[in-house]
ZADO-1210 file (C-alpha; in nm, 4 decimals, padded with zeros to 6 digits):
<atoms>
<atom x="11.2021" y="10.9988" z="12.0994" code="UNK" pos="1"/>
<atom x="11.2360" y="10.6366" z="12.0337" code="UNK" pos="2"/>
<atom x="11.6082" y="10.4932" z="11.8324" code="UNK" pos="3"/>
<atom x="11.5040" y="10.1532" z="11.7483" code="UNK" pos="4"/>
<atom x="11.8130" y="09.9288" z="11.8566" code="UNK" pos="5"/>
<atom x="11.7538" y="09.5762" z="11.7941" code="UNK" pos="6"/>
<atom x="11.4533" y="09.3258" z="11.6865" code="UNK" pos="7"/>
<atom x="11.4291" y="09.0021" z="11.8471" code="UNK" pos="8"/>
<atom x="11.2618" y="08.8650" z="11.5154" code="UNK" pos="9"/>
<atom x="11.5439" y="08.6460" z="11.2806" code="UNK" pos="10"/>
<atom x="11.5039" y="08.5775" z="10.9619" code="UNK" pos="11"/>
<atom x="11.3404" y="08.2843" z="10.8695" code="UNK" pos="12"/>
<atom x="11.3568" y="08.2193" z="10.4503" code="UNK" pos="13"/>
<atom x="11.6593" y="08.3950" z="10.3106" code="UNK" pos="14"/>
<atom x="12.0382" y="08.3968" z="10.4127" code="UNK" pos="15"/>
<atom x="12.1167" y="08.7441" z="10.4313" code="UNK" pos="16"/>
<atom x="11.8722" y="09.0953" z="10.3548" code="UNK" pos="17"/>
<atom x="12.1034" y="09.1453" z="10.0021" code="UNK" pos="18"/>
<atom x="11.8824" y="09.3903" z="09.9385" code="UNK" pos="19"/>
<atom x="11.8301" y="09.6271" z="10.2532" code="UNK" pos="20"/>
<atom x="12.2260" y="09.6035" z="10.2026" code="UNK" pos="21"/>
<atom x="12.2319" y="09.7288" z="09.8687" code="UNK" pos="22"/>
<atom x="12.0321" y="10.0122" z="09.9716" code="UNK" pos="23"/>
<atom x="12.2255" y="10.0988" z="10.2864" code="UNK" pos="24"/>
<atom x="12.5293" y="10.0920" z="10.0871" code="UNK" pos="25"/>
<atom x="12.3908" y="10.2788" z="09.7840" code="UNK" pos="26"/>
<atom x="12.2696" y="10.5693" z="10.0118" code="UNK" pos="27"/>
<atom x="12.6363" y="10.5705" z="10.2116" code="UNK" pos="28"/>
<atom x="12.8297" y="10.5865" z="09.8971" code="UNK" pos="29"/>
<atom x="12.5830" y="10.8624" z="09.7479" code="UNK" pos="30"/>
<atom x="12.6515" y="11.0316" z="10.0500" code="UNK" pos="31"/>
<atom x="13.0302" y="11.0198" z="10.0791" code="UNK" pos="32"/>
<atom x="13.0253" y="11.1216" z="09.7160" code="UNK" pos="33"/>
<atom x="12.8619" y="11.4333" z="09.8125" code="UNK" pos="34"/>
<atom x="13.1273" y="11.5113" z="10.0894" code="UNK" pos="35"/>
<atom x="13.3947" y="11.5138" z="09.8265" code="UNK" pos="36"/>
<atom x="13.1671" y="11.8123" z="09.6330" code="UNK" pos="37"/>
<atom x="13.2436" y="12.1611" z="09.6893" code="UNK" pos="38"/>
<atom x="12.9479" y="12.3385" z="09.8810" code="UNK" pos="39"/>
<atom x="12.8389" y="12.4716" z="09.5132" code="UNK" pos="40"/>
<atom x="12.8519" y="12.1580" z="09.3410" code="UNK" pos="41"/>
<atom x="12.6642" y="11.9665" z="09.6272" code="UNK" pos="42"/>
<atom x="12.4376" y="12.1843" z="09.6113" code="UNK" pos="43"/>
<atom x="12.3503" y="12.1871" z="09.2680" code="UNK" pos="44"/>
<atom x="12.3820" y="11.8253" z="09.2546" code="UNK" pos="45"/>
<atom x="12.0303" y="11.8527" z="09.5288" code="UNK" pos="46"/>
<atom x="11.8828" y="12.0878" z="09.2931" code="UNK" pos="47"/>
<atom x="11.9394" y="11.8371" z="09.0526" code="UNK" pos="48"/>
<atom x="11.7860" y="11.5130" z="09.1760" code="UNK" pos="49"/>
<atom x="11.5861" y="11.6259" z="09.4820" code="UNK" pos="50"/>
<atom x="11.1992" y="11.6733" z="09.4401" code="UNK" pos="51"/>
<atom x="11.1215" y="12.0505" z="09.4240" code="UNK" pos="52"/>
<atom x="10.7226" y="12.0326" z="09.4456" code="UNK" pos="53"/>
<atom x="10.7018" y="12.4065" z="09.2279" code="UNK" pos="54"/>
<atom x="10.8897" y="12.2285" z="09.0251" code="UNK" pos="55"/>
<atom x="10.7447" y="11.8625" z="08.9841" code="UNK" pos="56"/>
<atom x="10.3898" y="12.0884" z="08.9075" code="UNK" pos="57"/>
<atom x="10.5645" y="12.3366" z="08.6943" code="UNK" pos="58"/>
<atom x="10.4780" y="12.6120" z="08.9020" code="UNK" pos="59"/>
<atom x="10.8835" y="12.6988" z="08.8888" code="UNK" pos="60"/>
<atom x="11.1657" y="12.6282" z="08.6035" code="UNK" pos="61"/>
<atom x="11.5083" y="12.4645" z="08.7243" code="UNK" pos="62"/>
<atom x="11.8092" y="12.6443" z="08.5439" code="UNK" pos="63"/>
<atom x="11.8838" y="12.4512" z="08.1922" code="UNK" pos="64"/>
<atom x="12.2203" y="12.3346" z="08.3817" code="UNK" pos="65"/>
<atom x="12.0725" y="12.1713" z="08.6428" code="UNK" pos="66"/>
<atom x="11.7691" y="11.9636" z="08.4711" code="UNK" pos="67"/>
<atom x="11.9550" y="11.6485" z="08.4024" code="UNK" pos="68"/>
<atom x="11.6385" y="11.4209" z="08.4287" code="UNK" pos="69"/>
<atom x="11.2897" y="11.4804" z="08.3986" code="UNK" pos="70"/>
<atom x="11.1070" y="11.6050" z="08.7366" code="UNK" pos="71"/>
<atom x="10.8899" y="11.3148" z="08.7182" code="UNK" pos="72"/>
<atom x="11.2061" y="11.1430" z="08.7912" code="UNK" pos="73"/>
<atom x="11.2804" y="11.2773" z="09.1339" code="UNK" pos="74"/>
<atom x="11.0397" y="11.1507" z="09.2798" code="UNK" pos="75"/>
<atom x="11.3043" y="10.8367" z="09.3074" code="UNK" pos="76"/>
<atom x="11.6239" y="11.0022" z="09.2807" code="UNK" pos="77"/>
<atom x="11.6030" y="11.2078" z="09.5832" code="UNK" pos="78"/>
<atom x="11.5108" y="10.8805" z="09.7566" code="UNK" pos="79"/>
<atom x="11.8881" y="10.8267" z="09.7817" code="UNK" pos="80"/>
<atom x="12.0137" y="11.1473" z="09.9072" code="UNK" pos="81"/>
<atom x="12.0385" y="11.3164" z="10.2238" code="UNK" pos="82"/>
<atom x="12.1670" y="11.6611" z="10.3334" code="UNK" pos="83"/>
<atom x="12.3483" y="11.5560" z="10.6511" code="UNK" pos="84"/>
<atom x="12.5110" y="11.2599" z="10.8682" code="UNK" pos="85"/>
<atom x="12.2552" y="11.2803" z="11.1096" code="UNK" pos="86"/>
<atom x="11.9979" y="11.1818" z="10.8710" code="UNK" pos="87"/>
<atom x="12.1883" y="10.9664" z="10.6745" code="UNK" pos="88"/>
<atom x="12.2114" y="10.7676" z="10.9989" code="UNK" pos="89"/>
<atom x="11.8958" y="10.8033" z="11.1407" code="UNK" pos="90"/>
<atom x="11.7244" y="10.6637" z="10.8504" code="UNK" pos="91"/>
<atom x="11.9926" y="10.3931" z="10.7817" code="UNK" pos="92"/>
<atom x="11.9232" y="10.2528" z="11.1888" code="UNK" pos="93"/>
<atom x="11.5696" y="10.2547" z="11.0939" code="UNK" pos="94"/>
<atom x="11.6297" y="10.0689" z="10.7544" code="UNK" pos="95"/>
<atom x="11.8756" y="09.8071" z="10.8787" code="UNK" pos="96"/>
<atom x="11.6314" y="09.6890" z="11.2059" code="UNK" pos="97"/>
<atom x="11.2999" y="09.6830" z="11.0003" code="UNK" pos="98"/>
<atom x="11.4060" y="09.6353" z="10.6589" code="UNK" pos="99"/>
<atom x="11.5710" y="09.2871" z="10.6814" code="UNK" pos="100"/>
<atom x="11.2238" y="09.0942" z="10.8080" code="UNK" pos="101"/>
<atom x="11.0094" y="09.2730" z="10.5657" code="UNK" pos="102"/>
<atom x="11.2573" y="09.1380" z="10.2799" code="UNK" pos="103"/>
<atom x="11.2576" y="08.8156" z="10.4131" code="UNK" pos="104"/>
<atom x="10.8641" y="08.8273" z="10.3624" code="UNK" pos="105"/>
<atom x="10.8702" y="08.9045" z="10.0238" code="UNK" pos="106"/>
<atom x="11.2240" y="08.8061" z="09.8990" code="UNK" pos="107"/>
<atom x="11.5217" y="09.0660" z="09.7273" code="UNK" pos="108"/>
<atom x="11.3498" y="09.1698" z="09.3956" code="UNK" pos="109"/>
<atom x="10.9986" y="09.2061" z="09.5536" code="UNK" pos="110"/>
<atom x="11.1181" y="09.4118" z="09.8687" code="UNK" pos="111"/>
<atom x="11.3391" y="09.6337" z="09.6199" code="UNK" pos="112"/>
<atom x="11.0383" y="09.7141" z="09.3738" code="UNK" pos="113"/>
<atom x="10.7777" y="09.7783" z="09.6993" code="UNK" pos="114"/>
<atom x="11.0206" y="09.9986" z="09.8690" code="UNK" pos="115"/>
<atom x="11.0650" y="10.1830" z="09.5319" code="UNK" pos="116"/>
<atom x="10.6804" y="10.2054" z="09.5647" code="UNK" pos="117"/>
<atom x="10.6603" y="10.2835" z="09.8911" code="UNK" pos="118"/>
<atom x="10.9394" y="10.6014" z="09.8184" code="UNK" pos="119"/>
<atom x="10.7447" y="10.7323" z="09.4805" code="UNK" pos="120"/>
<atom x="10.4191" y="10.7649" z="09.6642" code="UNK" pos="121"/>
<atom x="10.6091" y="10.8953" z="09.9915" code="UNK" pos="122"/>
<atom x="10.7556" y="11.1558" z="09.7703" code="UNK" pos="123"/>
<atom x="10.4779" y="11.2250" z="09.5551" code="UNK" pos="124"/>
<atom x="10.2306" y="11.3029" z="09.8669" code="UNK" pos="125"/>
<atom x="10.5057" y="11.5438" z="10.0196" code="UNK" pos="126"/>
<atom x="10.4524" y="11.7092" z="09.6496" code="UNK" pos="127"/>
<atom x="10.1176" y="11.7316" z="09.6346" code="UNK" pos="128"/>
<atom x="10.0466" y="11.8702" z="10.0015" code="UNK" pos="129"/>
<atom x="10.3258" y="12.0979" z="09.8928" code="UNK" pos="130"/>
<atom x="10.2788" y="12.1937" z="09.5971" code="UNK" pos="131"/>
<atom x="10.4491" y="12.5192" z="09.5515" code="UNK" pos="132"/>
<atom x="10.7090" y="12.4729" z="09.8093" code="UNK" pos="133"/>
<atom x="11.0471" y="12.5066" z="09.6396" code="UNK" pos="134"/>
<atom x="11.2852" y="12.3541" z="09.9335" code="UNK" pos="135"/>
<atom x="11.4256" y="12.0736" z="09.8017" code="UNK" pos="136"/>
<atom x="11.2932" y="11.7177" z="09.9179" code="UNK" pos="137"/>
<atom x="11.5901" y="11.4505" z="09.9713" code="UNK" pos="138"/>
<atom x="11.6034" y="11.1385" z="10.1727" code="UNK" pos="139"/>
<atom x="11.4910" y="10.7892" z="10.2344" code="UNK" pos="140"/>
<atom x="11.2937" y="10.8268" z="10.5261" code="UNK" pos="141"/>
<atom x="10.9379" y="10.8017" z="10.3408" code="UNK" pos="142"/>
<atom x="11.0431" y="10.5068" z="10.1823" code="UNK" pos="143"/>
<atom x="11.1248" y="10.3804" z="10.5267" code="UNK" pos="144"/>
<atom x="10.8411" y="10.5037" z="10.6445" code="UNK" pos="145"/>
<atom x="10.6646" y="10.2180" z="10.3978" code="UNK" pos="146"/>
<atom x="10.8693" y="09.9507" z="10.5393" code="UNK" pos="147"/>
<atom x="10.7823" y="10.0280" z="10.8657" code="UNK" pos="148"/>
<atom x="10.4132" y="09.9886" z="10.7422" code="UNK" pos="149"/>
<atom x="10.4564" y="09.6755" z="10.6105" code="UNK" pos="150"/>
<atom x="10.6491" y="09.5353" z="10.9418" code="UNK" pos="151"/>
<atom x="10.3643" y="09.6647" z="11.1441" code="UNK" pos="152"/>
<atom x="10.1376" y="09.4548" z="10.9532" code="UNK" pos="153"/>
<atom x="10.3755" y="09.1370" z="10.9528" code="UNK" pos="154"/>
<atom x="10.5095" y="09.1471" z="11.2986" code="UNK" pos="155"/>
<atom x="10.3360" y="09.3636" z="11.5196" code="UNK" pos="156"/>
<atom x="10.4047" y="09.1470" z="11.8590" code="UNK" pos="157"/>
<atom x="10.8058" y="09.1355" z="11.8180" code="UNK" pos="158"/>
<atom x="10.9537" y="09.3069" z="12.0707" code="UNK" pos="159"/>
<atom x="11.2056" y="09.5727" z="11.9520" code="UNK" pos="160"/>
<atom x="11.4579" y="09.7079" z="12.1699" code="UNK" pos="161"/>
<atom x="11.4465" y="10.0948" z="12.1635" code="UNK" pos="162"/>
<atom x="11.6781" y="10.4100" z="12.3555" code="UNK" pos="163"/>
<atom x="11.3668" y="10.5888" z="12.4846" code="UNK" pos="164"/>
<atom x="11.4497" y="10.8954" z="12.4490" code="UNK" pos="165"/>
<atom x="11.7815" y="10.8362" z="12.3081" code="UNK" pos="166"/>
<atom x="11.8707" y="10.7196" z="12.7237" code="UNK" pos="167"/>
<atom x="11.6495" y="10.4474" z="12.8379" code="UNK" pos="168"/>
<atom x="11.6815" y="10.1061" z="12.6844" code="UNK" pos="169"/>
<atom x="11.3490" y="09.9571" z="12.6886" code="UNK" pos="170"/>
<atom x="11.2147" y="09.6306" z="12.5110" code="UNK" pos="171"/>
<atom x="10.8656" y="09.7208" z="12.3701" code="UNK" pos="172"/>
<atom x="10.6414" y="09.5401" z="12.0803" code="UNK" pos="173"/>
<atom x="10.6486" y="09.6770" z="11.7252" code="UNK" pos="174"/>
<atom x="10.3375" y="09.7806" z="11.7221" code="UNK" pos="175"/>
<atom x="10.3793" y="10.0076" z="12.0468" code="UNK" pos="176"/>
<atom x="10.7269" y="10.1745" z="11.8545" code="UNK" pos="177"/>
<atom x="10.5762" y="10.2085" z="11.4981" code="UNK" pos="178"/>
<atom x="10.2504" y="10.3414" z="11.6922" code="UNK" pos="179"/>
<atom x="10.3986" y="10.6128" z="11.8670" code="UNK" pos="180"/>
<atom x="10.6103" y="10.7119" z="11.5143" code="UNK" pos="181"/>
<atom x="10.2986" y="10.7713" z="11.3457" code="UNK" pos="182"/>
<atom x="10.1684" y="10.9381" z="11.6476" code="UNK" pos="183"/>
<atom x="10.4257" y="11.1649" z="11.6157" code="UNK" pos="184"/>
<atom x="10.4200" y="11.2033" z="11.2661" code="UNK" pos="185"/>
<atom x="10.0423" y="11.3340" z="11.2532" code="UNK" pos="186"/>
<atom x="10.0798" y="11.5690" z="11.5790" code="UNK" pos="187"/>
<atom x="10.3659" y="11.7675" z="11.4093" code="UNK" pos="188"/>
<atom x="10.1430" y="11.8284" z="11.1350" code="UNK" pos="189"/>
<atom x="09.8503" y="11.9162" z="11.3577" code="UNK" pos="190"/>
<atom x="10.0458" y="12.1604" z="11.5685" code="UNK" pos="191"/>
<atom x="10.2422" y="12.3278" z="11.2147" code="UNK" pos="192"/>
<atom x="10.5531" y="12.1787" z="11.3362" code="UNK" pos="193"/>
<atom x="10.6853" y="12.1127" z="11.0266" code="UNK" pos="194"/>
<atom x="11.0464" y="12.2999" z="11.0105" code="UNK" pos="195"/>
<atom x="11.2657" y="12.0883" z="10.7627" code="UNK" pos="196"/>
<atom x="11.1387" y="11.7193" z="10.8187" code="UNK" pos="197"/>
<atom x="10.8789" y="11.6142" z="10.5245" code="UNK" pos="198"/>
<atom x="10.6159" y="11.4636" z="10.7772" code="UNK" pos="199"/>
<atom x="10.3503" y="11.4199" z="10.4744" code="UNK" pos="200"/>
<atom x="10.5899" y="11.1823" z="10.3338" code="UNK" pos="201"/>
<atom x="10.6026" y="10.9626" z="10.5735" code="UNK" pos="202"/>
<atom x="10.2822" y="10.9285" z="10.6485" code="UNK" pos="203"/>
<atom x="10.2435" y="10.8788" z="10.2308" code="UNK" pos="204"/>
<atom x="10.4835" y="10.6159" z="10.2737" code="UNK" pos="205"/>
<atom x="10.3552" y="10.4872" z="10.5584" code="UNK" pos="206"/>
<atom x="09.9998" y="10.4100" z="10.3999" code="UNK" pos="207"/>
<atom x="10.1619" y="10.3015" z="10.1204" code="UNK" pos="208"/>
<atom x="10.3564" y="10.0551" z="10.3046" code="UNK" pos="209"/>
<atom x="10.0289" y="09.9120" z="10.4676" code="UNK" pos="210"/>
<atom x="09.7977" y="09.8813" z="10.1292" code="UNK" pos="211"/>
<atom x="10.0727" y="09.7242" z="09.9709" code="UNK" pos="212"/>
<atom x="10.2474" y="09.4294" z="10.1856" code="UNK" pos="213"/>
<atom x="09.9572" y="09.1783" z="10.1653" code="UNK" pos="214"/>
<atom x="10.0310" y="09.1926" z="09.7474" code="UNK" pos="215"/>
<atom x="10.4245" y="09.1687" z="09.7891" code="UNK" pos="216"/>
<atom x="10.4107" y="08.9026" z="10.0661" code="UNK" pos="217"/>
<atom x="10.5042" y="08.5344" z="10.0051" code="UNK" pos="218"/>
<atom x="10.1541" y="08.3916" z="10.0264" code="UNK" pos="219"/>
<atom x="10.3156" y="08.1109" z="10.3052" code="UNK" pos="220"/>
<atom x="10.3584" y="08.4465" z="10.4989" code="UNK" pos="221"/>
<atom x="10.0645" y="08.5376" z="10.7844" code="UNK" pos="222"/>
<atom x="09.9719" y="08.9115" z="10.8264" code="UNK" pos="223"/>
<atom x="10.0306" y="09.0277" z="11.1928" code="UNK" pos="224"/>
<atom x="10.2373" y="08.6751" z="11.2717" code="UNK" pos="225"/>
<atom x="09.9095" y="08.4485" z="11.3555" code="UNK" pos="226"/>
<atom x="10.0027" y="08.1584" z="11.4530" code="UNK" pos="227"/>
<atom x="10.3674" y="08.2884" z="11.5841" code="UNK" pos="228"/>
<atom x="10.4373" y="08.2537" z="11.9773" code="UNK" pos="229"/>
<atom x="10.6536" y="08.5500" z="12.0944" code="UNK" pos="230"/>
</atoms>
């Protein structure tokens, strides 16, 4: 509905967001690796290092081939893969616009351990309000979904230039774009919409994102930009 486009909001304490690059780039080379698997061994590979909730509470076994790391472990893994370019994309877009400010709040090693955070408990909630689903659960959108938390409660007033409805270009404030995204989120859930998009873990990432930026934060950074014209 909305494709987020460009933020009118530069950054203000570091150079460059090293590490919303390194996770771009991870996630893109993760990807192109799994192009160059056969259909079997990409497959497998999923099986491998996606979250499989019947599996994570042992209400399934994985083949001994394809348990290379404990389930528990997952629950980070699959943060890094993604079944097709679409959603590679997708979340990458969302990453690249949001990501960048909320390191600059907190600074590279911070930003990469609270979007770690903000992933496990993304993933983890999917789990748990699944819990003997055995579709595999890959992508980085709930640990996305925890940035976009965080921005919401950092910048809420910049105005971000979305494709409203993947046509219009419209400048709007954050907090009217992240808004509608969770509005979305919880009225897929409430009308069963749920087809192949984990909408638990977003909001689980989401929540996550919120509890946590205040702790991650540079304490010279304000919460919702007070004292910041726009």
């Amino acid at each position: 509905m909305l494709l987020p486009l460009h933020d009118k909001n530069p950054l203000k304490i570091i150079p460059f967001q090293f590490a919303t690059f390194l996770i771009l780039g991870l996630c893109t080379l993760l990807f192109l690796y799994q192009q160059l698997l056969t259909g079997e061994d990409n497959y497998s590979m999923v099986l491998s290092f996606a979250v499989i909730p019947a599996v994570l509470f042992e209400y399934r076994e994985l083949t001994e081939e394809l348990v290379r790391i404990p389930a528990e472990m997952t629950l980070l893994t699959s943060l890094f893969l993604h079944s097709g370019w679409l959603h590679l994309l997708s979340n990458m877009i969302y990453l690249w616009i949001f990501g960048d400010n909320v390191e600059d709040s907190m600074g590279h090693f911070r930003f990469l351990f609270f979007y770690l955070c903000c992933g496990l408990a993304a993933s983890f909630t999917h789990a748990f309000m699944n819990p003997t689903s055995d579709i595999p659960l890959v992508g980085a959108s709930g640990a996305i979904a925890g940035v976009l938390g965080a921005y919401l409660m950092l910048h809420p007033r910049v105005r971000v230039l979305v494709l409203f409805f993947y046509r219009i270009p419209l400048p709007l404030p954050a907090f009217l774009v992240i808004g509608i995204w969770v509005g979305l989120q919880f009225y897929a859930i409430y009308n069963g919409s749920l087809g192949n998009t984990a909408w638990w873990a977003h909001i689980g990432g989401f929540v996550c994102g919120v509890i946590l930026v205040p702790l991650f934060k540079r304490s010279s950074v304000p919460l919702f930009d007070r004292g910041i014209e726009h």
